[in-house]
N, C-alpha and C positions, 0 to 999 in steps of 0.2 A: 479801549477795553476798560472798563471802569474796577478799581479795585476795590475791594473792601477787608478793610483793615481792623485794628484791637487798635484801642487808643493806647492801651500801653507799651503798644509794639516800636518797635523805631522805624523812620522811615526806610521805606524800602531801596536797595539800590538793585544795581542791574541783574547780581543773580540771589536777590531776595524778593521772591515774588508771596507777597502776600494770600495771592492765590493759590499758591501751590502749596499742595498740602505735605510734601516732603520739608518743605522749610518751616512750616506753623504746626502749632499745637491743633488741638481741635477748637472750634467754631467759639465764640462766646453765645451766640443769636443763632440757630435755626430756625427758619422761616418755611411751616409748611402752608402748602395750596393746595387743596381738589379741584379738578379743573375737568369739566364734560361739557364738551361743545362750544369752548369760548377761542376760537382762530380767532378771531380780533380783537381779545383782549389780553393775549398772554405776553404777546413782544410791550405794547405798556405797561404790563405789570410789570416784567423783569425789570426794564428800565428803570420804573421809578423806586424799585427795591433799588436798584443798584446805586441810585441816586442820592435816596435816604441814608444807607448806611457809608457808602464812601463819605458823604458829608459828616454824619457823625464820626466817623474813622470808627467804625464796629467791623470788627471779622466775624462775617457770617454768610450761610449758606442758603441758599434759596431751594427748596426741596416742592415741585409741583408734582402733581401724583392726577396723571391722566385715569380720568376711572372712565373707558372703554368710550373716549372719543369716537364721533363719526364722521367730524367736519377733517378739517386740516390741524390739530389744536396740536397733535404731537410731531406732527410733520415740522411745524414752525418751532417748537422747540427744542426739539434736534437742531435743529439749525442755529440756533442762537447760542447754543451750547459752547461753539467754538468760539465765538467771541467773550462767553460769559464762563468761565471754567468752575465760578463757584457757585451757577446751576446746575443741581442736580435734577434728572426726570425719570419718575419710576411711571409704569404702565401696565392696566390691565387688560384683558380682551376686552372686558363686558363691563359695564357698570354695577358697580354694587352698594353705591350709596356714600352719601357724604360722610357719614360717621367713620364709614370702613377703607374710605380714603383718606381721614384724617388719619386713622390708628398706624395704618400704613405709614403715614410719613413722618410720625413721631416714633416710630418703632427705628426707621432709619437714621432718625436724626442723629448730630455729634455733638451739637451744639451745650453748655452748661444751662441754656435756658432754651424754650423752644415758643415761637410764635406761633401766631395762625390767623391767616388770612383769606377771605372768599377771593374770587380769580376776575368778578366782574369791576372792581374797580371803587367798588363804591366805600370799600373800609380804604384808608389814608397810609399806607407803609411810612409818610411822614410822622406818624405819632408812635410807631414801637420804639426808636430810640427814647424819647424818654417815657415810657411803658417800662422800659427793661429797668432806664436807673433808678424808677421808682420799688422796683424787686431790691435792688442792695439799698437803696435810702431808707426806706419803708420796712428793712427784714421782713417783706413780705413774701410769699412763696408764689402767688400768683396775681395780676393786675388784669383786671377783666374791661374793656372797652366801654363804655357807655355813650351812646348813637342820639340820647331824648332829646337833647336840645337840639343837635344838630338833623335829628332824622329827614331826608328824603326819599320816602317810600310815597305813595297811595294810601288812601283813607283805613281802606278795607285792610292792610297789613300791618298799620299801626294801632288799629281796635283791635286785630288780632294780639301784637304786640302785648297791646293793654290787659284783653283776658288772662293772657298765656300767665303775665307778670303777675294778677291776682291770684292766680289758681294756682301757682307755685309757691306764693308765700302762704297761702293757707294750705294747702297740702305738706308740703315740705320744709315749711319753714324757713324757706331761702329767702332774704331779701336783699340778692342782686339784683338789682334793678332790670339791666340789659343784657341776658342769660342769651340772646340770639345777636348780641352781635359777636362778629366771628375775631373781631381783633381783639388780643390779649396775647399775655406773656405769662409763660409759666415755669417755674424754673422744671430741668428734665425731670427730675426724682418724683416727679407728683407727676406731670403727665404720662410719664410711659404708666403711671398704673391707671389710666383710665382706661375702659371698657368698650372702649368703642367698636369694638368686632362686632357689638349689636346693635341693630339697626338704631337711627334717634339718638342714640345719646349722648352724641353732640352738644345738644339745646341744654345738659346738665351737668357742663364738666363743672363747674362753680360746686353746687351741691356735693357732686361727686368730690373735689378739691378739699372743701369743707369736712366733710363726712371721712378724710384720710388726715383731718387735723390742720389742714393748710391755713394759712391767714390770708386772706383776703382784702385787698383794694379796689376800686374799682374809681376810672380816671374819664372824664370827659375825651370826645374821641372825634373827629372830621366824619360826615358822612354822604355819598356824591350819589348824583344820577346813578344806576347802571350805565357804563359807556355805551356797549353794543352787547345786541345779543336781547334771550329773555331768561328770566331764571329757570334755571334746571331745579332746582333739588327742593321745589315747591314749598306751601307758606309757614306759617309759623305753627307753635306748639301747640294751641286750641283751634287755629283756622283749621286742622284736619281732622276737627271733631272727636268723636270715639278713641279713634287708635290715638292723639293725642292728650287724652285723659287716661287711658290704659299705658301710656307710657309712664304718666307722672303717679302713678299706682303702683306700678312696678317700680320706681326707682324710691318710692316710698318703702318699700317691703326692703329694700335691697338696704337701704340704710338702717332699717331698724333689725336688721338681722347682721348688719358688719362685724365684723371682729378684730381686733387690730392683732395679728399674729409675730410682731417682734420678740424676739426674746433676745437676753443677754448671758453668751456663756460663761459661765464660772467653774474654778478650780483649773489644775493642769489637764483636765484633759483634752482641752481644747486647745493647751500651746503645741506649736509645731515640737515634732520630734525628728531625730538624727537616728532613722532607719537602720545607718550601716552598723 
């Protein structure tokens, strides 16, 4: 059973289980996954999550979020549950898309920072560890993946790529380079405010990120074959034509109409009082 530990933690002895959340604080690293229809690549994900971070000595949680499998994908990970206790697996009936299985699993997260990674295998869980300590080196609030040097996709995804990337920087101003790949770190307090309960908006937590004042990095990143399987949750942000232009419209409109709603109370009336 492979542990995964807080480097600042001490080693564990026999009734200090790093896993167990009665003995640990919360997570440093949540690691969420949306996962529809990948039986064969969930038992190497976990692994090589489990891999990555026991090496780095990180305590964190691996959160997959079955959105309404039909193969075997939750059957295997129920099962691997007992061996791995610091996978978590949430489940829907039905699928309802990648964005509203990410929101899902960052809404559960414990973690002070939260990952995110695709289930096929092709983003590296060997590079969130230093992902993450590029967030405290950097006082960065979010480190976003970048796939161009290393990318292996097909022709026809990485032209999509290529539009998607001009038509965001001219629309929105963003210029992250690699807005579609799914590995990056962010610390909680920024991703639980993203929007993903709607459809798409996945492809613009950067902007999104940005647009709540977050600072920004963005770190060269591994990027592999898909192992097995084919992609579920189809191609990039201009390869779906129309509704991917009406997305980056709408997330236009949304940023020029933000508001930042903080306030800071002043005077006693906001200190606690002694009721009795």
């Amino acid at each position: 059973m492979t542990h995964l530990t807080d480097p600042n933690h001490t080693s564990p002895g026999p009734a200090d289980d790093p896993t167990d959340s009665s003995t640990q604080t919360s997570p440093t690293l949540s690691i969420v996954v949306p996962a529809l229809n990948e039986q064969d690549n969930v038992t190497p994900l976990v692994e090589q999550v489990g891999q990555a971070m026991s090496d780095a000595g990180i305590h964190a949680e691996l959160i997959v979020v079955d959105d309404g499998s039909t193969d075997q994908t939750l059957a295997k990970l129920t099962s691997l549950q007992a061996e791995h206790p610091w996978l978590r697996v949430l489940h829907r009936p039905a699928p309802r898309g990648q964005s509203a299985a990410m929101h899902a699993g960052i809404q559960a997260a414990r973690g002070r920072c939260i990952a995110t990674l695709d289930a096929d295998l092709q983003n590296d869980p060997a590079d969130l560890p230093a992902m993450l300590a590029k967030i405290d080196a950097d006082h960065a609030d979010m480190v976003q993946g970048d796939r161009s040097a290393n990318r292996n996709d097909h022709a026809i995804r990485k032209i999509g790529s290529l539009i998607g990337r001009k038509a965001r920087l001219w629309i929105l101003r963003d210029p992250v380079r690699d807005t579609g790949c799914s590995a990056r770190v962010v610390r909680s307090e920024i991703a639980k405010q993203f929007p993903l309960q709607f459809k798409g908006m996945h492809r613009f937590m950067p902007a999104y990120a940005r647009m709540l004042g977050a600072r920004i990095d963005e770190m060269p990143v591994n990027h592999h074959a898909r192992h097995s399987g084919s992609t579920k949750y189809g191609m990039g942000l201009l390869s779906r034509g129309p509704a991917g232009l009406l997305d980056l419209l709408v997330v236009r409109w949304m940023i020029k109409r933000y508001r930042d709603t903080s306030v800071d109370p002043v005077g006693p009336g906001d200190a606690p009082r002694n009721t009795k």
